[in-house]
C-alpha positions as CSV (number, residue, x, y, z in Angstrom):
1,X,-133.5,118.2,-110.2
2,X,-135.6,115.6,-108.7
3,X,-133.8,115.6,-105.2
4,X,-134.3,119.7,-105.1
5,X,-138.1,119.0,-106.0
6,X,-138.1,116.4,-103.0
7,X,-136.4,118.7,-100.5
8,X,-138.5,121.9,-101.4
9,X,-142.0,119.5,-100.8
10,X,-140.6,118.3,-97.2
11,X,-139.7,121.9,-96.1
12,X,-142.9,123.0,-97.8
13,X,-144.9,120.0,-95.9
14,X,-143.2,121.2,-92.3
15,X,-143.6,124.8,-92.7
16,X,-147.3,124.1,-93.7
17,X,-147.6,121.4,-90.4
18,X,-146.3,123.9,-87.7
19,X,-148.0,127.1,-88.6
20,X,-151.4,125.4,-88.5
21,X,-153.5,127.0,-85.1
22,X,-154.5,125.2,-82.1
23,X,-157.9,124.7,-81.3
24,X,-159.2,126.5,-77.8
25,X,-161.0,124.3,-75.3
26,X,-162.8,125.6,-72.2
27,X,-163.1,122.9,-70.0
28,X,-164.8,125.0,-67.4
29,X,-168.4,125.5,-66.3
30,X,-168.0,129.5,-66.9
31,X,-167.5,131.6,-69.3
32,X,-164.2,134.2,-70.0
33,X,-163.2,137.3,-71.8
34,X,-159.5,136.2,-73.4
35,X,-157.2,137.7,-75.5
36,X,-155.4,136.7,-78.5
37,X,-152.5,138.5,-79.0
38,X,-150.3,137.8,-82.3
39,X,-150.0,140.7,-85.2
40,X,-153.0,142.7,-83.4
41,X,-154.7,142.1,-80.3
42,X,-158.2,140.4,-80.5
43,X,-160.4,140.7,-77.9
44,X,-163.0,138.5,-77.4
45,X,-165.1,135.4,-75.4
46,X,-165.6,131.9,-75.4
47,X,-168.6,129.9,-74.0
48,X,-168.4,127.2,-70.7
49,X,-167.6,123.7,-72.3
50,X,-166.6,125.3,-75.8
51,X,-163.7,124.5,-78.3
52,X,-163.0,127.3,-80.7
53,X,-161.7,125.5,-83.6
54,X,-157.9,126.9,-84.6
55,X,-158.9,129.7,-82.2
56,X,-155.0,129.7,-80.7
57,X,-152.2,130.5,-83.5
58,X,-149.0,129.1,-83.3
59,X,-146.7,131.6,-81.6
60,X,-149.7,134.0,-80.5
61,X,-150.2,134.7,-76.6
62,X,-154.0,133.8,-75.1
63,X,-154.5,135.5,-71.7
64,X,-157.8,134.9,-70.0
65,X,-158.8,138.7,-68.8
66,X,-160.6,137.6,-65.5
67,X,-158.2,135.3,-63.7
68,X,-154.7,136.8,-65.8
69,X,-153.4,133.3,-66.7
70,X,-151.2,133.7,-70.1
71,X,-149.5,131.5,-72.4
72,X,-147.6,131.5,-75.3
73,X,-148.9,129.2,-78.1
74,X,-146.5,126.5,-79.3
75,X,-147.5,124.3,-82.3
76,X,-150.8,122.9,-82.8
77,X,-151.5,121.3,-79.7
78,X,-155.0,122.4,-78.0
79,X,-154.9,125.1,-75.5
80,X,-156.8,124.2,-72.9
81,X,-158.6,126.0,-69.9
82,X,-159.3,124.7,-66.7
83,X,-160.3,126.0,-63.7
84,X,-159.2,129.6,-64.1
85,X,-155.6,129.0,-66.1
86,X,-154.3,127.7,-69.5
87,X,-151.6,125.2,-70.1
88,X,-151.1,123.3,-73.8
């Protein structure tokens, strides 16, 4: 009983670790119109110099409208802008 206890918790534990969102950092000196595409599509902005905290969820894409750069959100890791594109 104890080890199935143990072994639930750890899957619990990961499944809770890797479905957490990425923050979304705009490292540039303009603004953009992105969109977040997961269950629905979200359209929406973020600010020169701006983090949007969990902004990005895990397996959602983020395109920035203006300049078409896209990616596909892995993990928790911060997706970052800079100078036009994103990369995580």
């Amino acid at each position: 009983m104890r080890k199935l206890f143990i072994i639930v918790f750890i899957i619990t534990l990961f499944i809770g670790v890797t479905v957490f969102p990425a923050d979304l950092v705009n490292k540039d000196s303009r603004s953009y119109s992105i969109e977040v595409s997961s269950v629905g599509t979200l359209h929406t902005s973020i600010s020169s110099n701006t983090t949007i905290i969990s902004g990005a969820p895990n397996g959602s894409t983020i395109k920035i409208k203006e300049t078409g750069s896209t990616i596909t959100v892995d993990g928790d890791n911060p997706v970052i802008i800079q100078d036009g594109k994103v990369s995580q």
